[in-house]
C-alpha positions in Angstrom: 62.9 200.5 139.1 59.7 197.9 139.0 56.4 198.4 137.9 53.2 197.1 139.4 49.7 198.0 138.7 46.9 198.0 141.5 43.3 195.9 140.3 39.8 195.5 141.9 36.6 196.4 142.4 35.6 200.7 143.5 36.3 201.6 146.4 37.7 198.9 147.9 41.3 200.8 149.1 43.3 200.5 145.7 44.4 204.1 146.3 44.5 204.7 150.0 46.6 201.1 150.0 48.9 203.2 147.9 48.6 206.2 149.5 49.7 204.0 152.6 53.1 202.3 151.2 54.4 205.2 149.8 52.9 208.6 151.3 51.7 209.5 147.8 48.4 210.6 146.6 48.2 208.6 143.6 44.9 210.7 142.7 45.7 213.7 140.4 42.3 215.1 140.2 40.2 217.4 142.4 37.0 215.6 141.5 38.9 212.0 142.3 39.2 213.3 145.6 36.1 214.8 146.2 34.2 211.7 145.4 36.5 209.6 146.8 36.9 207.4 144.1 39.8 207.1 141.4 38.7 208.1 137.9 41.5 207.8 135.7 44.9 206.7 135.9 47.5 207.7 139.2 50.5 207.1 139.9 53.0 206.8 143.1 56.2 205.3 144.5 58.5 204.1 147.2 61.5 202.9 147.7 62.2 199.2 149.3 64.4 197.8 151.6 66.5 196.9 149.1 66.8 200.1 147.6 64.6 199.1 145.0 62.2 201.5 143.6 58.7 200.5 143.3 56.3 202.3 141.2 52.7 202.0 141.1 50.1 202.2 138.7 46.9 202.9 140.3 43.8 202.1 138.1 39.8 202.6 138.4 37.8 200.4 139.7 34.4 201.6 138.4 33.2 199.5 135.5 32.5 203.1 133.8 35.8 203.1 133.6 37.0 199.7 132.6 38.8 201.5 129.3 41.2 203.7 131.7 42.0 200.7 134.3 42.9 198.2 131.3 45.4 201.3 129.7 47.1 201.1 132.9 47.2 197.1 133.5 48.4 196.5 129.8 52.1 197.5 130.3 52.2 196.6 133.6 54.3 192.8 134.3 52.8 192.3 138.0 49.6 193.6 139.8 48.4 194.0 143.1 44.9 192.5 143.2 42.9 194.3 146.1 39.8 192.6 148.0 37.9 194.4 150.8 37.3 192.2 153.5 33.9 194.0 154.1 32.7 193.7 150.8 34.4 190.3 149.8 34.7 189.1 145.9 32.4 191.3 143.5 31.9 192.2 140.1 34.6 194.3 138.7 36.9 192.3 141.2 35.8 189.7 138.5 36.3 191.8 135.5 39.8 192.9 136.6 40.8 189.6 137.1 39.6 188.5 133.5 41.5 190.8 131.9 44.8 189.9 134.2 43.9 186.6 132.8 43.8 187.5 129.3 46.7 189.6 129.3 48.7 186.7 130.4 50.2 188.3 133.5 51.6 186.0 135.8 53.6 188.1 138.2 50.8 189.7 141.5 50.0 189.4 144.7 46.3 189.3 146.6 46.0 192.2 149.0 42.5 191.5 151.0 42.3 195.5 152.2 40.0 197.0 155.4 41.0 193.8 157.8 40.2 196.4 160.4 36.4 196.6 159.1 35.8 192.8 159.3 36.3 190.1 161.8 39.1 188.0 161.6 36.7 184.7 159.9 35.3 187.0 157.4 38.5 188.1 156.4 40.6 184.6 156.0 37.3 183.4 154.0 37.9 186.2 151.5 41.3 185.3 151.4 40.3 181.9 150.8 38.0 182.3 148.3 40.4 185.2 146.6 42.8 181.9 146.6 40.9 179.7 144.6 39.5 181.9 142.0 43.0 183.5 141.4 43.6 179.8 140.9 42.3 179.2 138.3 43.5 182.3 136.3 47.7 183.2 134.8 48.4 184.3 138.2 48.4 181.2 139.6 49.1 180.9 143.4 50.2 184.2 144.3 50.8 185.3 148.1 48.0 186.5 149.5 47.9 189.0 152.5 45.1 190.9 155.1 46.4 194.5 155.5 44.6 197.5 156.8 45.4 201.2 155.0 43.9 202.4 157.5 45.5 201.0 160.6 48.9 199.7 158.9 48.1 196.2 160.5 50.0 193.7 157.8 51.8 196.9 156.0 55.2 195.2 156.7 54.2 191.8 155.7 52.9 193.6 152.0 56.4 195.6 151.6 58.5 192.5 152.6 56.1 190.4 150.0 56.4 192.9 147.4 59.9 192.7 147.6 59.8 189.0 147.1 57.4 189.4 144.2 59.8 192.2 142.4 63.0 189.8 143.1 61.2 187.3 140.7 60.2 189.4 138.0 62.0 188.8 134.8 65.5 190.7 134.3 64.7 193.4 131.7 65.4 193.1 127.8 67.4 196.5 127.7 69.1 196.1 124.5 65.1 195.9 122.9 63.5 198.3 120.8 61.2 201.0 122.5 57.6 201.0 122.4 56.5 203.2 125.0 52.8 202.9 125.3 51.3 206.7 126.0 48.8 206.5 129.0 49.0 210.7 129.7 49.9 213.6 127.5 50.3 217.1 129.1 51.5 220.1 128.1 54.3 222.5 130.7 54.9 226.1 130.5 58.1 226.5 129.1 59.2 222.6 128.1 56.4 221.8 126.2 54.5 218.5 125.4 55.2 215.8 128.2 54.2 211.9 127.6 54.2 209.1 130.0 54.1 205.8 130.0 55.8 202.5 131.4 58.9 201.5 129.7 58.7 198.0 129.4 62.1 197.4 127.5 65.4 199.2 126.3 66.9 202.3 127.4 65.4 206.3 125.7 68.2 209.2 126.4 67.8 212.8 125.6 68.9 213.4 122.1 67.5 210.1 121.3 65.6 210.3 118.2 62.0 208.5 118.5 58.9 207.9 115.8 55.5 208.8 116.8 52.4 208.5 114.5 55.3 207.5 111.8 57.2 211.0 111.9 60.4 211.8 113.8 60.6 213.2 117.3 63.2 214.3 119.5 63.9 213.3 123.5 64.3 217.0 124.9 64.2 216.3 128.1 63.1 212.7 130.8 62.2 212.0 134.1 61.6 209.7 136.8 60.0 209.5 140.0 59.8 213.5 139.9 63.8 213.7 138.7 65.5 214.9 136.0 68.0 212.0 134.3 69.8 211.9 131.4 68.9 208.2 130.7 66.0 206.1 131.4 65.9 202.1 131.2 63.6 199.5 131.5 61.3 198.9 133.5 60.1 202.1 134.5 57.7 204.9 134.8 58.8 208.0 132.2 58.1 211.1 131.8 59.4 211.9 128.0 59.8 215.8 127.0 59.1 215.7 123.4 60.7 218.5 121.1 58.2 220.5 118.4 55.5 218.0 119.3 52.1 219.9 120.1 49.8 218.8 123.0 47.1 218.1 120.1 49.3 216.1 117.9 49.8 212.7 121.2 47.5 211.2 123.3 46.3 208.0 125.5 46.9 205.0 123.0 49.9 206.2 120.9 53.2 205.3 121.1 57.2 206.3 121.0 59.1 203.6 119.1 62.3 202.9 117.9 62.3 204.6 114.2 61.7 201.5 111.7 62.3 198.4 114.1 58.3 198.2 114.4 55.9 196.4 112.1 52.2 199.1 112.1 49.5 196.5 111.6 45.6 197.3 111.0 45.4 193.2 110.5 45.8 190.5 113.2 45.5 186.7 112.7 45.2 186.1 116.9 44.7 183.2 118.8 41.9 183.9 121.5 42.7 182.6 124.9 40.9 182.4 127.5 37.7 182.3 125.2 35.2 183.7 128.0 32.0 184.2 126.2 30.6 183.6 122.8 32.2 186.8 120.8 30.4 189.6 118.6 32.0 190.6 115.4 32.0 194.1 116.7 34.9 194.5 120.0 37.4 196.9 121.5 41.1 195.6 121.4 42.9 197.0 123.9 46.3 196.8 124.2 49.2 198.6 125.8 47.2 201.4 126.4 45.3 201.9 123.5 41.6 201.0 122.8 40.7 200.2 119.2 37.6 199.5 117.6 37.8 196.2 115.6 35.9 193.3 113.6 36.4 190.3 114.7 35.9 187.2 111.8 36.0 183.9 113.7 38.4 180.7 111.9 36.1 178.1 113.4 35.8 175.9 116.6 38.9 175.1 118.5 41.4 173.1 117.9 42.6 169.7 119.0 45.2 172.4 121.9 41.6 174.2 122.8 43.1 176.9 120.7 40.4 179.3 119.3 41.8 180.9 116.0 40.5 184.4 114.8 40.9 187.4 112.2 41.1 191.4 114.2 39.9 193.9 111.4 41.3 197.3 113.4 40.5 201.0 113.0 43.3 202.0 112.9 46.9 200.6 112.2 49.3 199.9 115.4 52.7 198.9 116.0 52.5 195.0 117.5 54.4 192.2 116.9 53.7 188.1 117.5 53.4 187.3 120.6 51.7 190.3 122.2 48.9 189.8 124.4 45.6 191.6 124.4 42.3 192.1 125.5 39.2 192.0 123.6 36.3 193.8 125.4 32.4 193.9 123.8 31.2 197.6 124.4 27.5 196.6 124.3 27.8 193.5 126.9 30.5 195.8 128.8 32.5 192.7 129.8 35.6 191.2 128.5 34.8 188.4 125.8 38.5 187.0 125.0 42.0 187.1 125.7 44.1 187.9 122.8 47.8 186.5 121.9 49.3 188.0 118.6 49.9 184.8 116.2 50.3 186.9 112.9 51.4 191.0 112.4 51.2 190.9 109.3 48.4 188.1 107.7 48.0 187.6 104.1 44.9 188.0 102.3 42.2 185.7 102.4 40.4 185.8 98.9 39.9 182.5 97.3 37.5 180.1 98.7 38.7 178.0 101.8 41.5 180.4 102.1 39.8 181.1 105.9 39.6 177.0 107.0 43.4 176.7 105.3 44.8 179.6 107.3 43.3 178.0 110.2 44.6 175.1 109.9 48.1 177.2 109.4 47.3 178.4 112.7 46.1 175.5 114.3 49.4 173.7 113.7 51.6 176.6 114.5 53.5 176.3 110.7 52.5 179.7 109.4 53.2 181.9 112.1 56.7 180.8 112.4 60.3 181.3 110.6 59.7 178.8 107.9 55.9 179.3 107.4 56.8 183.3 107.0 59.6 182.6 104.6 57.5 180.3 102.8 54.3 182.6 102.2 56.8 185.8 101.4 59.5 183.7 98.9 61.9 185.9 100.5 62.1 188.4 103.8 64.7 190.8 105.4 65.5 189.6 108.9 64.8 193.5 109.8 61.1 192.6 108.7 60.6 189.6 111.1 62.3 191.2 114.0 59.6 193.5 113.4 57.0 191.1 112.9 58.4 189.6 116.4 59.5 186.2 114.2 62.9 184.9 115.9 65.8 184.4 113.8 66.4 181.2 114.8 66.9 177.8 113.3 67.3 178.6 109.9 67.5 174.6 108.2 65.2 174.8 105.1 65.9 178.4 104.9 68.3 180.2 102.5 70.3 182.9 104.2 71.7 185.8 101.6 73.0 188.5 103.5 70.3 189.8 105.4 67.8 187.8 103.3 65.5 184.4 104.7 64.9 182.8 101.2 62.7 180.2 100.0 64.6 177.5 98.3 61.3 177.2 95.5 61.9 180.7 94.6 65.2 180.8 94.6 65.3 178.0 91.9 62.1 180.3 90.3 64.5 183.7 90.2 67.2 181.5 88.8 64.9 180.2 86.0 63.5 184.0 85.3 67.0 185.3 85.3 68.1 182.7 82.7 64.7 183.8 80.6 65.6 187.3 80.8 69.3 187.0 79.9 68.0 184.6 76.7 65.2 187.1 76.1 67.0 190.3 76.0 70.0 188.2 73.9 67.6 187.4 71.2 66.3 190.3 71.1 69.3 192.8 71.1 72.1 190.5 69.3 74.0 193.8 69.2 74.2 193.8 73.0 73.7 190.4 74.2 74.2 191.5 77.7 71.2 192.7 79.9 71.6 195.9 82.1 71.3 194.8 86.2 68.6 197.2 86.9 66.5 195.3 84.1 67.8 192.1 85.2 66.3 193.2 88.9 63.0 193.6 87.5 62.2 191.2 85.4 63.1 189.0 88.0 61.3 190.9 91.0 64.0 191.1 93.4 63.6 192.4 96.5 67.2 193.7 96.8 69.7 194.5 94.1 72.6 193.0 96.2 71.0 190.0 95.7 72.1 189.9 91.6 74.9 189.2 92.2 75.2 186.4 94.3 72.1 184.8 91.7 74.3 185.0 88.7 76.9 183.8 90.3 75.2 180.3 91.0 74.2 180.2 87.3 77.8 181.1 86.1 76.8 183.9 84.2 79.0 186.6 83.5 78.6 190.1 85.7 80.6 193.4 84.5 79.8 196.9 83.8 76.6 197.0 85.4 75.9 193.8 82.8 74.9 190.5 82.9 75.2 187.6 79.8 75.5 183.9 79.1 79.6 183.3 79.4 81.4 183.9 76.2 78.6 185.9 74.5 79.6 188.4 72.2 77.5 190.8 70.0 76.1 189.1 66.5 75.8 191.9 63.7 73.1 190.5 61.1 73.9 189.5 58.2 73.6 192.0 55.8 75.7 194.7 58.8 78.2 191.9 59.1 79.0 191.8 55.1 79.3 195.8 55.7 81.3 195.5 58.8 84.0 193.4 56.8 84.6 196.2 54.4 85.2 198.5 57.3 87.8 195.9 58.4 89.2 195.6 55.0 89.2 199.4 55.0 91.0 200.0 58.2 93.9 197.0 57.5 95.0 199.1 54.4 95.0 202.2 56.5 94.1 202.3 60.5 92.8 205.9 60.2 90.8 205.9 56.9 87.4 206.0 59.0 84.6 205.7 56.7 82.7 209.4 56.6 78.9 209.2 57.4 77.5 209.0 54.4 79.8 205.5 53.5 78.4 204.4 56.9 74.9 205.0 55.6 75.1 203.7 52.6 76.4 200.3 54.1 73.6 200.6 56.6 75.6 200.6 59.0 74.2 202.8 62.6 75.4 203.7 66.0 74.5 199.9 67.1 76.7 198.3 64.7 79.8 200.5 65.6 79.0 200.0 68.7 78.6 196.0 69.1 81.9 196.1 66.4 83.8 198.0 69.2 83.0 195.9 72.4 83.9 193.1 70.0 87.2 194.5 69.6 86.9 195.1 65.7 87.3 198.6 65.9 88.1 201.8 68.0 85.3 203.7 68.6 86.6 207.6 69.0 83.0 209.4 68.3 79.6 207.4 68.0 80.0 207.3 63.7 83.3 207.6 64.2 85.7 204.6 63.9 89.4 203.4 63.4 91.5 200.4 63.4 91.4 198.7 66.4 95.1 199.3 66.9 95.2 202.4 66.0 96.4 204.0 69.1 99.6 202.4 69.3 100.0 203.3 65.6 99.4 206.6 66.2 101.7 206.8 69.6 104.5 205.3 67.3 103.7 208.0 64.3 104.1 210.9 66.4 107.0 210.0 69.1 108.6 210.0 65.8 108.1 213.8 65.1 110.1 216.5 67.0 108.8 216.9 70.6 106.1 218.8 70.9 104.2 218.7 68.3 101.0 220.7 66.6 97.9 219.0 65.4 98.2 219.9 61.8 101.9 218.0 62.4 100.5 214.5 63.7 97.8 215.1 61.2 100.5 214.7 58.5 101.9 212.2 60.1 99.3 210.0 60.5 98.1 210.4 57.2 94.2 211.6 57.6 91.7 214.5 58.0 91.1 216.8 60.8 88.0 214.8 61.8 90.0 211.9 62.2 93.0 213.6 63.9 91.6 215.7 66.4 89.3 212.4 68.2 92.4 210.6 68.0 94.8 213.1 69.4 92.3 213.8 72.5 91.8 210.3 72.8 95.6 209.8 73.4 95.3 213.0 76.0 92.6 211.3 77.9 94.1 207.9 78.2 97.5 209.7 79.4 100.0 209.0 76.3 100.0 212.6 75.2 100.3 215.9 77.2 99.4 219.1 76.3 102.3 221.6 76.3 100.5 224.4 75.6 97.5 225.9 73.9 98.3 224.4 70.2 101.2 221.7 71.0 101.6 218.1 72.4 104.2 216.0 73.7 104.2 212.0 73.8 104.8 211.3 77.6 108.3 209.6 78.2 
């Protein structure tokens, strides 16, 4: 399926041109048709000779309603600009054609309507003079035809031109994210809330799951052109069952996305082209088919490209991404002041003075809005986060790549140095355990991502184990007065590897749970209870003690045979269960595995 959207001044035969390609009535209200003049937004199709299927957009053409005809133009790629030959070029003819302009759309055609209501002179000089303004705006040089809805006179020549003009359209990006701009909401007995919009890229299915206002919703059921299908793809009109959404909760201006691919801005750093008149600081921005108050904070003149920089202050946060193009409307003037093209989803703050002249410059030159200038400003950015941002992932010299991180070589080098601090830091000030926990590590460093520890330890050769990182070859470094202590514990345990000092010795040396603790990961001693301690090789002492006794064995035996209390036996013993060199037998007895 294409998409086209009609533009032009009321009541020139937007709709009844319509009405006469595809034997639709693109009006869906009474009242439309009573006064003979399209209100808000219809819709209609046909199918071309190449089996194509053409859908239209058909938009008001009353300046009252500027708001609705711009929600349907915004998604559109291509229009159909429509002149009456009677009337010739007027106002909102004007007006629809500025905002064609400043949406950037390049694909149309020019459709001089009522041929049948003006002699054939008046009718090529409205074609003439359609040419040359058209000229001068994004469409360019587009065909240009006299057709009668009326009569059908220059009916074939349209079709067989707007089959031309859909054969050059771009091939759709089907593999995109989703962001289907709402332009009707409706509610039907017994399916619920129904949303449409036009699909400008990737595919929706039922089932799919889809994010509106930033909660989940489900695909229940879709259609197009009036029939039910499993799967819709871009480009095309859709009509999108929504599951447990109420009729209240969606409306004109919001939007289906792919859940967390889209960046919601309430921010904009734009570049404003065309510049059509001098701008207000109070504007609409509409875009897709929303309409959204905003402030509007001028960078300064234009630049050496005729590039006029600005900041967009919105109402209300939206999902947009560099690169989208907008229009900015003044309510009060009721005429279209700029053109809008996204340089910046997500701008940073501008708080010290000349931050606004810098960032323009930024703009100016085109630095700060791309790869390298977002990298830059952030130190460090998922590529998830400037897909969103609509930043391409391209050309990455300058750039650090870690994973799925874009990092700043500067602050790389600055979390190397902060790491190195922290390792020191926490060294000196734990000698008992010299080695700082990750999560710690992670923080005083400011990572973004913990899998990116590792990979920053690695380049300083520091040593990574048990969720730990130290300087190579540290090793815990017992003060002085715990360290003269700690050698009478070693003294102790050579003359007999199961004398464990009781708690009160401990005490009295002043040794605590620290200093046994730093003594066993320094392999002085066997650590069997936190006050608890033996000879380093005490388990293999112990394993030889009591293979030597008759198989199996009772506590109270190995207690004998090793020579030492109940609280020194019973640790030990369980100790040997757990690391699988004793079995229990039974209840009271143990055997030493074979």
């Amino acid at each position: 399926m294409r998409v086209i959207a009609t533009a032009g001044h009321v009541d020139h035969g937007k709709s009844r041109l319509v009405r006469a390609l595809t034997g639709m009535e693109p009006d869906r209200w009474a009242e439309e048709r009573r006064r003979g003049m399209t209100i808000d937004l219809g819709y209609a199709w046909t199918t071309l000779a190449s089996g194509e299927q053409l859908a239209f957009v058909d938009v008001p053409g009353h300046q009252r309603f500027v708001t609705n005809m711009l929600a349907g133009v915004g998604p559109a790629p291509a229009v159909l600009l429509v002149i009456a030959a009677d009337e010739g070029w007027r106002r909102q003819t004007s007006e629809h054609l500025d905002a064609i302009d400043a949406l950037g759309i390049r694909h149309g055609l020019i459709a001089v309507t009522r041929s049948d209501l003006a002699p054939p002179d008046r009718t090529a000089a409205v074609l003439a003079d359609a040419r040359e303004r058209v000229a001068r705006s994004s469409l360019g040089h587009p065909p240009a035809l006299a057709v009668s809805g009326e009569t059908g006179a220059g009916l074939d020549q349209l079709r067989h031109a707007l089959q031309q003009l859909v054969s050059g359209l771009p091939a759709p990006a089907l593999d995109e994210r989703v962001r289907l701009w709402v332009d009707r909401a409706f509610t039907v007995k017994g399916s619920g809330t129904v949303v449409t919009g036009t699909l400008g890229a990737g595919r929706i299915a039922v089932g799919d799951e889809l994010e509106l206002g930033g909660r989940p919703v489900v695909v229940r059921g879709l259609q197009q052109l009036a029939g039910r299908v499993e799967q819709a793809q871009a480009v095309a009109r859709v009509a999108v069952n929504l599951r447990s959404v109420q009729r209240r909760e969606v409306g004109r201006g919001d939007c289906l996305l792919t859940p967390g691919a889209w960046w919601s801005s309430d921010c904009l750093d734009v570049a404003l082209e065309p510049l059509l008149a001098e701008p207000q600081s109070r504007q609409v921005l509409h875009i897709g088919s929303a309409s959204i108050p905003v402030r509007l904070r001028l960078f300064g003149a234009a630049s050496a490209e005729g590039m006029t920089t600005a900041r967009l202050s919105l109402a209300r946060p939206i999902p947009v991404q560099a690169g989208d193009r907008a229009v900015l409307r003044d309510p009060g003037q009721q005429s279209i002041t700029a053109g809008v093209r996204v340089l910046d989803a997500d701008p940073p703050a501008l708080t010290k003075r000349g931050a606004a002249r810098a960032r323009a410059a930024e703009l100016a030159d085109g630095t700060a809005a791309g790869l390298a200038g977002q990298v830059r400003r952030r130190g460090a950015v998922s590529r998830a986060t400037l897909v969103a941002l609509g930043v391409p992932v391209t050309g990455t010299d300058g750039v650090l790549t870690r994973g799925d991180w874009l990092i700043d070589s500067d602050t790389w080098r600055r979390w190397q140095d902060a790491l190195l601090a922290a390792v020191d830091r926490h060294a000196a000030a734990e000698p008992l355990q010299p080695w700082i926990s990750e999560e710690a590590a992670r923080q005083a460093v400011g990572l973004p991502e913990p899998s990116l520890l590792a990979e920053l330890a690695a380049g300083l050769e520091l040593h990574a184990a048990g969720g730990r990182i130290g300087r190579p070859g540290a090793t815990p470094a017992p003060a002085a007065a715990a360290e003269r202590s700690l050698r009478l514990v070693d003294e102790r345990l050579a003359k007999n590897p199961f004398d464990a000092p009781e708690r009160s010795e401990l005490s009295e040396l002043g040794l605590g749970v620290k200093d046994l603790a730093a003594a066993a990961r320094a392999g002085r001693v066997l650590r069997l209870a936190p006050d608890l301690v033996v000879a380093p090789d005490a388990v293999q002492r112990a394993v030889a003690l009591v293979r030597a006794l008759p198989q199996p064995f009772t506590a109270s035996q190995a207690r004998q045979a090793l020579g030492t209390t109940r609280r020194v036996a019973l640790p030990l013993l369980e100790h040997l269960d757990a690391a699988g060199l004793t079995v229990r037998v039974d209840g009271a007895r143990r055997a030493v595995r074979a």
